[in-house]
PDB file of N, CA, C and O in Angstrom:
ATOM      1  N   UNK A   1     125.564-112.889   2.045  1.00  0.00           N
ATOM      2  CA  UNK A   1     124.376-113.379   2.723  1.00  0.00           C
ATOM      3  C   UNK A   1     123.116-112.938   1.983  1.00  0.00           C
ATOM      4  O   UNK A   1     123.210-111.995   1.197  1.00  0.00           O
ATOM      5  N   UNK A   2     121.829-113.606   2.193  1.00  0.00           N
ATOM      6  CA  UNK A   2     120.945-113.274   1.371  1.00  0.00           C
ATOM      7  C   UNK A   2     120.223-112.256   1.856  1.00  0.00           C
ATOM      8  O   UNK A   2     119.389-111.870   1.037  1.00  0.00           O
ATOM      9  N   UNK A   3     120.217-111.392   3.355  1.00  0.00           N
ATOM     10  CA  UNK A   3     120.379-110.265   3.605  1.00  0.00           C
ATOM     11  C   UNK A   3     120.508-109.119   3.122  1.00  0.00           C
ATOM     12  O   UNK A   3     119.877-108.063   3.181  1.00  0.00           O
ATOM     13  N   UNK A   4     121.380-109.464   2.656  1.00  0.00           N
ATOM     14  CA  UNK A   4     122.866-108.359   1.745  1.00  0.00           C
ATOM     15  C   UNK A   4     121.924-107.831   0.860  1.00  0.00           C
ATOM     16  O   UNK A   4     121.654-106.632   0.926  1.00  0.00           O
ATOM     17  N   UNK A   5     121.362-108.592   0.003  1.00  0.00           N
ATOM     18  CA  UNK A   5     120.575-107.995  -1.133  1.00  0.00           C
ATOM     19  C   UNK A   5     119.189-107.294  -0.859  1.00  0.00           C
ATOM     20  O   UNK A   5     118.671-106.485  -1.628  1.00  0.00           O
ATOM     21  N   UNK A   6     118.686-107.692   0.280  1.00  0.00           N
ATOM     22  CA  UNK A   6     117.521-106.875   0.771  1.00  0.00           C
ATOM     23  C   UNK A   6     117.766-105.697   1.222  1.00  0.00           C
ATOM     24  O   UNK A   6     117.048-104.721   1.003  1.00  0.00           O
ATOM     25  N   UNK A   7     119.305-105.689   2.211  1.00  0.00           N
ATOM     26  CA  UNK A   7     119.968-104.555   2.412  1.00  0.00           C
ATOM     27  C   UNK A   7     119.956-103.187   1.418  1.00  0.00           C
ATOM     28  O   UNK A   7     119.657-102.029   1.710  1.00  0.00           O
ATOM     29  N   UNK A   8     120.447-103.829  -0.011  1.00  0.00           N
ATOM     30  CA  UNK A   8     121.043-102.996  -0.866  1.00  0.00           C
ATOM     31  C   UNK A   8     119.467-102.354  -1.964  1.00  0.00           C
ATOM     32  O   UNK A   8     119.383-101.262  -2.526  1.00  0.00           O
ATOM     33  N   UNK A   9     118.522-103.381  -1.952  1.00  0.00           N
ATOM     34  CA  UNK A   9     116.983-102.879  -2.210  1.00  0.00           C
ATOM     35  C   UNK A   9     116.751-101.878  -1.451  1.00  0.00           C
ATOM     36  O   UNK A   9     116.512-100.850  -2.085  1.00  0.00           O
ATOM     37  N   UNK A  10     116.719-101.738   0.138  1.00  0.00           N
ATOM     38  CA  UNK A  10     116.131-100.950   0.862  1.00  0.00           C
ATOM     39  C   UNK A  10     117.126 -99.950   0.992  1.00  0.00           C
ATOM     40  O   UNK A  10     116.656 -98.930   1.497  1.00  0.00           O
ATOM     41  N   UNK A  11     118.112 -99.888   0.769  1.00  0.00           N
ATOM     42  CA  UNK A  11     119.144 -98.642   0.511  1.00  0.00           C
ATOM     43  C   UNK A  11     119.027 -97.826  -0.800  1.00  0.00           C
ATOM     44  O   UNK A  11     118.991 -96.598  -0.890  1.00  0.00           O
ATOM     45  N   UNK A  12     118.997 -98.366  -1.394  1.00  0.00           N
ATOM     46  CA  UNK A  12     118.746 -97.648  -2.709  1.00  0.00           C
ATOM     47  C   UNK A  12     117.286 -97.014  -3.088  1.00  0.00           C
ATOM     48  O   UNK A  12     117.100 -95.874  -3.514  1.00  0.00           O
ATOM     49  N   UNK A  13     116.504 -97.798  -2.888  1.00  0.00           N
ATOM     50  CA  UNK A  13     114.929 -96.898  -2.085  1.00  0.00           C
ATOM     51  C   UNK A  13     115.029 -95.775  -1.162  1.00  0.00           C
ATOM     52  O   UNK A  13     114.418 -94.711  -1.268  1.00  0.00           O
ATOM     53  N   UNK A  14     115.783 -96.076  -0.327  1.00  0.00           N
ATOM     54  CA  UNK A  14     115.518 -95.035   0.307  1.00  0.00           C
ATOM     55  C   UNK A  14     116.687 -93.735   0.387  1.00  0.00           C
ATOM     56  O   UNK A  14     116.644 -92.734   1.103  1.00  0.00           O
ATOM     57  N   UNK A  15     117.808 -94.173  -0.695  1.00  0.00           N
ATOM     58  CA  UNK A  15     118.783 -92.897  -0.909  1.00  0.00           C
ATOM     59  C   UNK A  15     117.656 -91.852  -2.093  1.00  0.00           C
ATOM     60  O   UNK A  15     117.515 -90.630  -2.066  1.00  0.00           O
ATOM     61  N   UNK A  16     116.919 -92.971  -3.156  1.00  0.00           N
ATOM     62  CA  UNK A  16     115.961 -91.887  -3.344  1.00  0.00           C
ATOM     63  C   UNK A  16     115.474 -91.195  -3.352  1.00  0.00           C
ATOM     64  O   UNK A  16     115.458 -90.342  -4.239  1.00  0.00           O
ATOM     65  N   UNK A  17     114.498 -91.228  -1.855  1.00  0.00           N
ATOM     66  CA  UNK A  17     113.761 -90.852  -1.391  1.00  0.00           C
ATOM     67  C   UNK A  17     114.424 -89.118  -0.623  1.00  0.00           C
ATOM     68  O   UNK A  17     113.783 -88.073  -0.740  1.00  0.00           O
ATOM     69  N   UNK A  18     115.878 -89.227   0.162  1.00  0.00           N
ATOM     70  CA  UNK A  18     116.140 -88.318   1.180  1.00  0.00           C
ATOM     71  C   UNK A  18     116.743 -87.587   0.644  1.00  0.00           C
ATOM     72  O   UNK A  18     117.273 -88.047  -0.367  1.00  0.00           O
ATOM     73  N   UNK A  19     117.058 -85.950   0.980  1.00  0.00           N
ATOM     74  CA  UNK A  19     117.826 -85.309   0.175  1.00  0.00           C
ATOM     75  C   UNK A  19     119.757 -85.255   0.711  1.00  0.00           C
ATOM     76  O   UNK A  19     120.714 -84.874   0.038  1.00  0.00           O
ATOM     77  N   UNK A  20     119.730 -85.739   1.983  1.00  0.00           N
ATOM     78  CA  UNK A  20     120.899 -85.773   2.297  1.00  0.00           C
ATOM     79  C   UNK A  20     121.511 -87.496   2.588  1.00  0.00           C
ATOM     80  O   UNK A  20     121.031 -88.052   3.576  1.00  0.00           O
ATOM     81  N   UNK A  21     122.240 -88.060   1.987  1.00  0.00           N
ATOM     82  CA  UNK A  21     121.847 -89.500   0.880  1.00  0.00           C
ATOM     83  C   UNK A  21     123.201 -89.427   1.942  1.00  0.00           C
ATOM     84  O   UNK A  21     122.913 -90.406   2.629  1.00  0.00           O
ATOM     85  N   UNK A  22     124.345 -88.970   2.463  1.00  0.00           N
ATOM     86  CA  UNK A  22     125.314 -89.233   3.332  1.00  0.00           C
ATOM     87  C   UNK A  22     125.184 -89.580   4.703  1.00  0.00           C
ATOM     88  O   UNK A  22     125.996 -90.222   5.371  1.00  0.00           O
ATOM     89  N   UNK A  23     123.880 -89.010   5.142  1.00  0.00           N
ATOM     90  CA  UNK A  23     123.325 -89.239   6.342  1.00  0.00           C
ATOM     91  C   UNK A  23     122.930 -90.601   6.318  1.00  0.00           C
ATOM     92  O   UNK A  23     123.104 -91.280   7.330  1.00  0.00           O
ATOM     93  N   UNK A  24     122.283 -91.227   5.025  1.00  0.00           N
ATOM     94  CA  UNK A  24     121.948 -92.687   5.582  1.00  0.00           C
ATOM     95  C   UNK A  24     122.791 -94.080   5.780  1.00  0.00           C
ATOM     96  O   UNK A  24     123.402 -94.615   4.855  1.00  0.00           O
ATOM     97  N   UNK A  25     122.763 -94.360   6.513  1.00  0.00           N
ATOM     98  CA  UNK A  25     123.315 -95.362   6.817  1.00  0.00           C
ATOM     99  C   UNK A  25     122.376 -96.999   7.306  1.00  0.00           C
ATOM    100  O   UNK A  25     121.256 -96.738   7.746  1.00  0.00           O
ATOM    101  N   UNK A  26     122.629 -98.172   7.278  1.00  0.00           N
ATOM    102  CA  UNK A  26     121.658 -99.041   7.445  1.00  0.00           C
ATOM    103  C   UNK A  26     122.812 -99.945   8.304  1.00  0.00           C
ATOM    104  O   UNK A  26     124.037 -99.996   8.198  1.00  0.00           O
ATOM    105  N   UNK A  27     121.777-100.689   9.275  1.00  0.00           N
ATOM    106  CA  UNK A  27     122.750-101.431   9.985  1.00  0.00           C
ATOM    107  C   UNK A  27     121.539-102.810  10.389  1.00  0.00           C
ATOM    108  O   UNK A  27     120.512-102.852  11.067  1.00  0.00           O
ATOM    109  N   UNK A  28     122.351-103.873   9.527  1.00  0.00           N
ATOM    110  CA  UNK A  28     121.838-105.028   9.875  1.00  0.00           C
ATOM    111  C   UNK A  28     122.016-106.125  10.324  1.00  0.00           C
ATOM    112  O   UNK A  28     123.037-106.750  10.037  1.00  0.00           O
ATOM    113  N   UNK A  29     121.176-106.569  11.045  1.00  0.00           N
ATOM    114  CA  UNK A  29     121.384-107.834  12.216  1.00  0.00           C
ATOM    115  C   UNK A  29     120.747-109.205  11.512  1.00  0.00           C
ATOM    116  O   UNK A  29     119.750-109.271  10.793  1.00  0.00           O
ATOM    117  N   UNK A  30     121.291-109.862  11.777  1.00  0.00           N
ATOM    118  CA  UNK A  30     121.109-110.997  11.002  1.00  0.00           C
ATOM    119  C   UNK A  30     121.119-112.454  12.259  1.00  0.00           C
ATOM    120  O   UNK A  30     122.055-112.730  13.010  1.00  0.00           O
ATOM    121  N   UNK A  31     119.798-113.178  12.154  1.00  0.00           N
ATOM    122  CA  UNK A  31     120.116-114.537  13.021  1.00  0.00           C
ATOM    123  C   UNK A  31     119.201-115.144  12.339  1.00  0.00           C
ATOM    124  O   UNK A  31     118.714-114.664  11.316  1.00  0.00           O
ATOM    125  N   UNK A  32     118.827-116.418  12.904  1.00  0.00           N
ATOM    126  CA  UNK A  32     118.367-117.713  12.315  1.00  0.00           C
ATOM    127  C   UNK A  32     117.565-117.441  11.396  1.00  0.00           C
ATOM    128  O   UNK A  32     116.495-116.981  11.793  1.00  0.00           O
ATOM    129  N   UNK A  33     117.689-117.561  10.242  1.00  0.00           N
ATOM    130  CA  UNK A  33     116.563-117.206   9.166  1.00  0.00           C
ATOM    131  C   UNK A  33     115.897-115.701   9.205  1.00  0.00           C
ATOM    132  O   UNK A  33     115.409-115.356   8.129  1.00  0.00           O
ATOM    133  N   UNK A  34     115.823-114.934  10.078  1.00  0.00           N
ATOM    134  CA  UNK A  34     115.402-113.423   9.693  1.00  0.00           C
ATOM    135  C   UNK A  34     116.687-112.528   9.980  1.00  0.00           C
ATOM    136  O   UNK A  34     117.778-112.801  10.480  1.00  0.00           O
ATOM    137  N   UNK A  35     116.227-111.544   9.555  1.00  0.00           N
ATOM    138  CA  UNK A  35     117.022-109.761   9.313  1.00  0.00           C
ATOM    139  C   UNK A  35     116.457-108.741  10.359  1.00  0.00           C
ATOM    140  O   UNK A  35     115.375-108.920  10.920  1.00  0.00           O
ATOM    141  N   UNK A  36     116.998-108.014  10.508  1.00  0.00           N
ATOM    142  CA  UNK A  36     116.428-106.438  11.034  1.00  0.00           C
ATOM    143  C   UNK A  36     117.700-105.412  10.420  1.00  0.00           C
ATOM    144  O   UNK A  36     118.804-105.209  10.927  1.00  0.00           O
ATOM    145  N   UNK A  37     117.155-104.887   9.223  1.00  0.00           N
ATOM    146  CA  UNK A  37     117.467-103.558   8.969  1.00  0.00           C
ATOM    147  C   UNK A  37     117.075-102.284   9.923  1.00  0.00           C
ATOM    148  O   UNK A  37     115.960-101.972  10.340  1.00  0.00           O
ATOM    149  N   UNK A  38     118.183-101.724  10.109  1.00  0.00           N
ATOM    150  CA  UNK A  38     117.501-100.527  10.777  1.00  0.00           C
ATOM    151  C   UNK A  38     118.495 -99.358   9.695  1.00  0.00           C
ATOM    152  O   UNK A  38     119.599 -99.395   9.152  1.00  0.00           O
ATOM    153  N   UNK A  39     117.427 -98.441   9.786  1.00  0.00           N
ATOM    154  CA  UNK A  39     118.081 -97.213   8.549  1.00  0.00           C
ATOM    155  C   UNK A  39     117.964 -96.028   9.629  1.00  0.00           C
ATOM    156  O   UNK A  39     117.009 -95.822  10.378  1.00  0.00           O
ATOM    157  N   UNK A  40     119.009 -95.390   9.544  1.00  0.00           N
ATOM    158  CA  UNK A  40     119.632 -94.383  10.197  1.00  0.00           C
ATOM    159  C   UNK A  40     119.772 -92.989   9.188  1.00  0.00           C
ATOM    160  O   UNK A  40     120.597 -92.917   8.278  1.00  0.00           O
ATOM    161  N   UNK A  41     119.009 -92.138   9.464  1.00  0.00           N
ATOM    162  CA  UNK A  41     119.086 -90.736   8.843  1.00  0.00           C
ATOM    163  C   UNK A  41     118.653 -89.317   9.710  1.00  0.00           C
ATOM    164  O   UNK A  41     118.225 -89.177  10.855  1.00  0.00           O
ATOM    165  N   UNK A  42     118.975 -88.309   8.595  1.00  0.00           N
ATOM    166  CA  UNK A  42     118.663 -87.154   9.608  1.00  0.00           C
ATOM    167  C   UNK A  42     117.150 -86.998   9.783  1.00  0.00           C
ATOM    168  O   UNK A  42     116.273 -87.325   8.983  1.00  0.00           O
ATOM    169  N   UNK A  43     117.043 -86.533  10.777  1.00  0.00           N
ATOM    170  CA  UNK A  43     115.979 -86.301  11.636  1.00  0.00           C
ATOM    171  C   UNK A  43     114.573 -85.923  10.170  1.00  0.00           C
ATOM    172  O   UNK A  43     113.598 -86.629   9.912  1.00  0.00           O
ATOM    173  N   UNK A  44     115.013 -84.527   9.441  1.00  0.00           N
ATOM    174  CA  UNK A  44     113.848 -83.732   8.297  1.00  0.00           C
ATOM    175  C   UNK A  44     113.623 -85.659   7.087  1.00  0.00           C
ATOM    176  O   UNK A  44     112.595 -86.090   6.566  1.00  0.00           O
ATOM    177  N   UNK A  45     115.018 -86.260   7.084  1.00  0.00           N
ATOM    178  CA  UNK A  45     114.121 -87.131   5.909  1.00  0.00           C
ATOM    179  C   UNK A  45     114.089 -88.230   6.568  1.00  0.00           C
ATOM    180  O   UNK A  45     114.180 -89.110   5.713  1.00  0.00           O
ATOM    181  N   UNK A  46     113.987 -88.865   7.932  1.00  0.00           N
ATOM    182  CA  UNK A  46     112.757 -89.753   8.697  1.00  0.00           C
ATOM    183  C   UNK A  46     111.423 -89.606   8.227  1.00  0.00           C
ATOM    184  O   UNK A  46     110.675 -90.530   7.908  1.00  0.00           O
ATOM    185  N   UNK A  47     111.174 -88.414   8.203  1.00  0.00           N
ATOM    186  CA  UNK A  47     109.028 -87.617   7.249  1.00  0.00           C
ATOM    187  C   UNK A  47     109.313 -88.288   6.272  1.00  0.00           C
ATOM    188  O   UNK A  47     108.435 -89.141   6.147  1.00  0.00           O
ATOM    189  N   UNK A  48     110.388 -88.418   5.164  1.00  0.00           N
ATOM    190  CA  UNK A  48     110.281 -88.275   3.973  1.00  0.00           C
ATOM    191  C   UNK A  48     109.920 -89.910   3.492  1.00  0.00           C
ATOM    192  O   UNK A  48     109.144 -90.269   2.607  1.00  0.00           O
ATOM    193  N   UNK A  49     110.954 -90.932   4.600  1.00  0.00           N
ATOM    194  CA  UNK A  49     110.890 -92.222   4.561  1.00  0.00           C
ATOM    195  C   UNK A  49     110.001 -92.927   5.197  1.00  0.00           C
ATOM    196  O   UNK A  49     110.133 -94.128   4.959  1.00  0.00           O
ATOM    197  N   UNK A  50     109.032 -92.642   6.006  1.00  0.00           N
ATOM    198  CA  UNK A  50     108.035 -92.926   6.653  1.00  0.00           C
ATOM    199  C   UNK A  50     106.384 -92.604   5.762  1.00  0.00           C
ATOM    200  O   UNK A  50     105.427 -93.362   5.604  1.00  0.00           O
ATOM    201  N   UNK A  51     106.564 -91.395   5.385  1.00  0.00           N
ATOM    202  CA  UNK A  51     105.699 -90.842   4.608  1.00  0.00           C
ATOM    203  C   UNK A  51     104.481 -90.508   5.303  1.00  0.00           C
ATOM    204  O   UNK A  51     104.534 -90.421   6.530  1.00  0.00           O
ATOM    205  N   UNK A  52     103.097 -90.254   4.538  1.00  0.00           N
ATOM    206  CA  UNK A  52     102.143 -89.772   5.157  1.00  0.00           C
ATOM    207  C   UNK A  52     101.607 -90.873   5.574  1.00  0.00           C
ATOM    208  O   UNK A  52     101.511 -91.897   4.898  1.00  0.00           O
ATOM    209  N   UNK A  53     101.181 -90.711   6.852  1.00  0.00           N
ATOM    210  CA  UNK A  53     100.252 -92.103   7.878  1.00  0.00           C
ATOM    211  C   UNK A  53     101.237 -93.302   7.424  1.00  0.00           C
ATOM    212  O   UNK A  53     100.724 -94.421   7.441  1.00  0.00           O
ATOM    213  N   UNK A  54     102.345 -93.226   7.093  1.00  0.00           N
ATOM    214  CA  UNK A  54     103.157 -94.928   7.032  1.00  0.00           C
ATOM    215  C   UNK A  54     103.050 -95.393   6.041  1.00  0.00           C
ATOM    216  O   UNK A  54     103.070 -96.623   5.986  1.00  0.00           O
ATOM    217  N   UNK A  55     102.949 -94.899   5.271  1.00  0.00           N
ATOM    218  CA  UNK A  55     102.415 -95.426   3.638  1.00  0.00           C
ATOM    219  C   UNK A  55     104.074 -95.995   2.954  1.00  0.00           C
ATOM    220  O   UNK A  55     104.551 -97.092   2.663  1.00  0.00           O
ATOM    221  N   UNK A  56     104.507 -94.713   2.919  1.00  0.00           N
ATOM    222  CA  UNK A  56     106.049 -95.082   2.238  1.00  0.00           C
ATOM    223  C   UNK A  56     106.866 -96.297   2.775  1.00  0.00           C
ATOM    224  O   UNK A  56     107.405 -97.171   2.097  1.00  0.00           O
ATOM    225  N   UNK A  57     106.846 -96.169   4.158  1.00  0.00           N
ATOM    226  CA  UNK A  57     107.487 -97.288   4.832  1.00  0.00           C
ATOM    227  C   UNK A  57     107.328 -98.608   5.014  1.00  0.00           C
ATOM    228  O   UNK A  57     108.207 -99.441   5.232  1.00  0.00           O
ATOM    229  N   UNK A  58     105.625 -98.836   4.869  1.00  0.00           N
ATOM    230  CA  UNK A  58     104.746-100.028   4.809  1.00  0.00           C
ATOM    231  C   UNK A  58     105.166-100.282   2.956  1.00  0.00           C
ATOM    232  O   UNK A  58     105.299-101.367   2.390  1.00  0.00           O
ATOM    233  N   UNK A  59     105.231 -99.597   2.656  1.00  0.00           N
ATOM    234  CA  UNK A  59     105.913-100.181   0.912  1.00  0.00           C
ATOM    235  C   UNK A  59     106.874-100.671   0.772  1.00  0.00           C
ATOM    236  O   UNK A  59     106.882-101.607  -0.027  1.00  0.00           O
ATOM    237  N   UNK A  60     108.246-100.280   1.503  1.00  0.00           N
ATOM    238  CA  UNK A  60     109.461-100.462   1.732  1.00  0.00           C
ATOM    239  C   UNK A  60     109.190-101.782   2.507  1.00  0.00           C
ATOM    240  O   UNK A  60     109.422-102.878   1.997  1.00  0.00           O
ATOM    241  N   UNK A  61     108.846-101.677   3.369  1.00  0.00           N
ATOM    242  CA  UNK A  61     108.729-103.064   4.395  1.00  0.00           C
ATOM    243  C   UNK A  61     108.436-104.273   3.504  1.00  0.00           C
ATOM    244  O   UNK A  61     108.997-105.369   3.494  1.00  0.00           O
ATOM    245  N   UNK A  62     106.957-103.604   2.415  1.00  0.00           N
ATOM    246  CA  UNK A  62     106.456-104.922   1.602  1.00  0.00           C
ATOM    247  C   UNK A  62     107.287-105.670   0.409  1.00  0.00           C
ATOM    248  O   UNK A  62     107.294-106.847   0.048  1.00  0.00           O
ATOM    249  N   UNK A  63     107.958-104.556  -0.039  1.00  0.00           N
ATOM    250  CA  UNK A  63     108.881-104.811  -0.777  1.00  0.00           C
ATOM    251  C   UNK A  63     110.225-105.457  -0.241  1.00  0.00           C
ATOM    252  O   UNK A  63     110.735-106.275  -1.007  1.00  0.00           O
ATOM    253  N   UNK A  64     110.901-105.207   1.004  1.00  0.00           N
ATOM    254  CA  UNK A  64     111.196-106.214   1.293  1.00  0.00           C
ATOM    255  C   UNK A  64     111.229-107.364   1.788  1.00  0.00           C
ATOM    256  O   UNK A  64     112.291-107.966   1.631  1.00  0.00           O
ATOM    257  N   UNK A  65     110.131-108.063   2.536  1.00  0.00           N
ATOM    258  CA  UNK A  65     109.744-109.044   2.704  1.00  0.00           C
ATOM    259  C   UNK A  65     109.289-109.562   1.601  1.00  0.00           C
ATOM    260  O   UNK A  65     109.259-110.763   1.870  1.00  0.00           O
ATOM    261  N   UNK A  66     108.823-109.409   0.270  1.00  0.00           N
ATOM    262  CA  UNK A  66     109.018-109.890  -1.109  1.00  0.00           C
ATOM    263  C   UNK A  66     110.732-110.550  -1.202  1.00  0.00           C
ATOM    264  O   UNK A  66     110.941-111.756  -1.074  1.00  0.00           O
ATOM    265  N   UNK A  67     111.633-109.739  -1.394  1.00  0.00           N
ATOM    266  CA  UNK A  67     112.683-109.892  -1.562  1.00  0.00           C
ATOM    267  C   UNK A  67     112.925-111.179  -0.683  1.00  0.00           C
ATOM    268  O   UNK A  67     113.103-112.337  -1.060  1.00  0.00           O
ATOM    269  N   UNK A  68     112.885-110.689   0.514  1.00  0.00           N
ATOM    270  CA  UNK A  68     112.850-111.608   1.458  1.00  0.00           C
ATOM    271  C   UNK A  68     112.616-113.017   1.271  1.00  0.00           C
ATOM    272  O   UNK A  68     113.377-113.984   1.248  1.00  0.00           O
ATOM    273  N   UNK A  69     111.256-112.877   1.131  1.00  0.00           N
ATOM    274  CA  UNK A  69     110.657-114.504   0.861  1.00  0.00           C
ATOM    275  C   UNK A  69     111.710-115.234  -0.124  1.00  0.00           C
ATOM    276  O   UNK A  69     112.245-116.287   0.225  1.00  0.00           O
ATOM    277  N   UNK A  70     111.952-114.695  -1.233  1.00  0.00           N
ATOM    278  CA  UNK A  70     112.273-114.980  -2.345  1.00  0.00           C
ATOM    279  C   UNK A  70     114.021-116.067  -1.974  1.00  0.00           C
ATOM    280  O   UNK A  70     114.236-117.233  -2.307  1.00  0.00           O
ATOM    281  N   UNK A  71     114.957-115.111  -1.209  1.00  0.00           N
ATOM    282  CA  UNK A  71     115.823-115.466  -1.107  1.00  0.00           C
ATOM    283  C   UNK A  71     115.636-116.529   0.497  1.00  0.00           C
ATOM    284  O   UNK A  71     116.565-117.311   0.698  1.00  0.00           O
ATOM    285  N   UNK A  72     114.691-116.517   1.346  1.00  0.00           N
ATOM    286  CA  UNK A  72     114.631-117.360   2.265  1.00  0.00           C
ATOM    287  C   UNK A  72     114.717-116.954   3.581  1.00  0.00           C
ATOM    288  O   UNK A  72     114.903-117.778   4.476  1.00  0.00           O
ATOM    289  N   UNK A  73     114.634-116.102   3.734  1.00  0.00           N
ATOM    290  CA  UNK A  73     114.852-115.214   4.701  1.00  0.00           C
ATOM    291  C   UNK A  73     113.728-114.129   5.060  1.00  0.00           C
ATOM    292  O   UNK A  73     113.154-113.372   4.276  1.00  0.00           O
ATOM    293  N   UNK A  74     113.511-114.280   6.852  1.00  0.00           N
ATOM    294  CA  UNK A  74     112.367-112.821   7.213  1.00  0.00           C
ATOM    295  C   UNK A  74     113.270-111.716   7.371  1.00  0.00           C
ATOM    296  O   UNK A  74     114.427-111.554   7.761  1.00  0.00           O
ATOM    297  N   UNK A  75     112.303-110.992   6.914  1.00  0.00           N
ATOM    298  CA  UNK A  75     112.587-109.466   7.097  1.00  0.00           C
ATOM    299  C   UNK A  75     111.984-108.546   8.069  1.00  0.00           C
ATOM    300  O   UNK A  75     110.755-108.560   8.146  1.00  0.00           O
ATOM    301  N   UNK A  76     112.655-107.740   8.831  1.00  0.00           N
ATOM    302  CA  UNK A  76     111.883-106.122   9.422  1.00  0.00           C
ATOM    303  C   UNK A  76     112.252-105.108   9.096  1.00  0.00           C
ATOM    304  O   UNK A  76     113.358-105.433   9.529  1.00  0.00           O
ATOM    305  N   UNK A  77     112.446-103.956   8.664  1.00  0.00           N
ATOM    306  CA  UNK A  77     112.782-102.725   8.566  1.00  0.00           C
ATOM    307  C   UNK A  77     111.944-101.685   9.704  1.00  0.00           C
ATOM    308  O   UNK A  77     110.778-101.394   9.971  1.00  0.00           O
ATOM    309  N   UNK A  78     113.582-101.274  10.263  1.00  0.00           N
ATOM    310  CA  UNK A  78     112.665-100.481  11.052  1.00  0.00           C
ATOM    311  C   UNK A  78     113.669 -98.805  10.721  1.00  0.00           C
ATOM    312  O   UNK A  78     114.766 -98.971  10.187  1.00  0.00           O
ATOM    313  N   UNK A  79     113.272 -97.416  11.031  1.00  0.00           N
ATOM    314  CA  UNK A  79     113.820 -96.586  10.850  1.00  0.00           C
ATOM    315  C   UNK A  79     114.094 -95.531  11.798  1.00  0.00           C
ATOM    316  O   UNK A  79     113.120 -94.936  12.260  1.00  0.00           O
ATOM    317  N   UNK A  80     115.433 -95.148  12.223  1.00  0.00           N
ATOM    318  CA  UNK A  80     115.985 -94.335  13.226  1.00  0.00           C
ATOM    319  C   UNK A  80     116.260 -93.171  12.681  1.00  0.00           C
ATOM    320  O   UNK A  80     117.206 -92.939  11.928  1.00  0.00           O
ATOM    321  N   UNK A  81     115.114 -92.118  13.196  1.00  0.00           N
ATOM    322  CA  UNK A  81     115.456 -90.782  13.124  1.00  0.00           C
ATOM    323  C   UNK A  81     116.441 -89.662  12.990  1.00  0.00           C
ATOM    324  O   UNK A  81     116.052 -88.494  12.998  1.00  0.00           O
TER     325      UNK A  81
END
């Protein structure tokens, strides 16, 4: 699905980012033309993926709705603590 690949953008961004890279997990929902990623990690690198005032996450988001557009599909990312 063209999902899949926005999936695997925003996973790999954000195994980057956390220091415990086993904790994350992403779980995505998929219906008529949009996505909702939701990323699941421990509680200390939620800070890390969110960043200061939302900065990191609003990047992640922009970057995938880039992706997004591209393959045809909306995007949300949202992130569980």
């Amino acid at each position: 699905m063209a999902s899949d690949k926005v999936a695997d953008l925003v996973e790999y961004i954000v195994c980057g980012l956390v220091t415990n890279e086993d904790a994350v997990s992403l779980d995505v929902t998929d219906s008529d033309g949009s996505a909702l990623i939701e990323v699941s990690c421990s509680e200390e690198d939620a800070g890390r993926i969110i960043g200061r005032r939302g900065r990191t996450i609003k990047a992640i988001r922009t970057l995938a709705r880039a992706l997004g557009s591209r393959v045809g599909t909306s995007v949300e990312v949202e992130v569980l603590g």
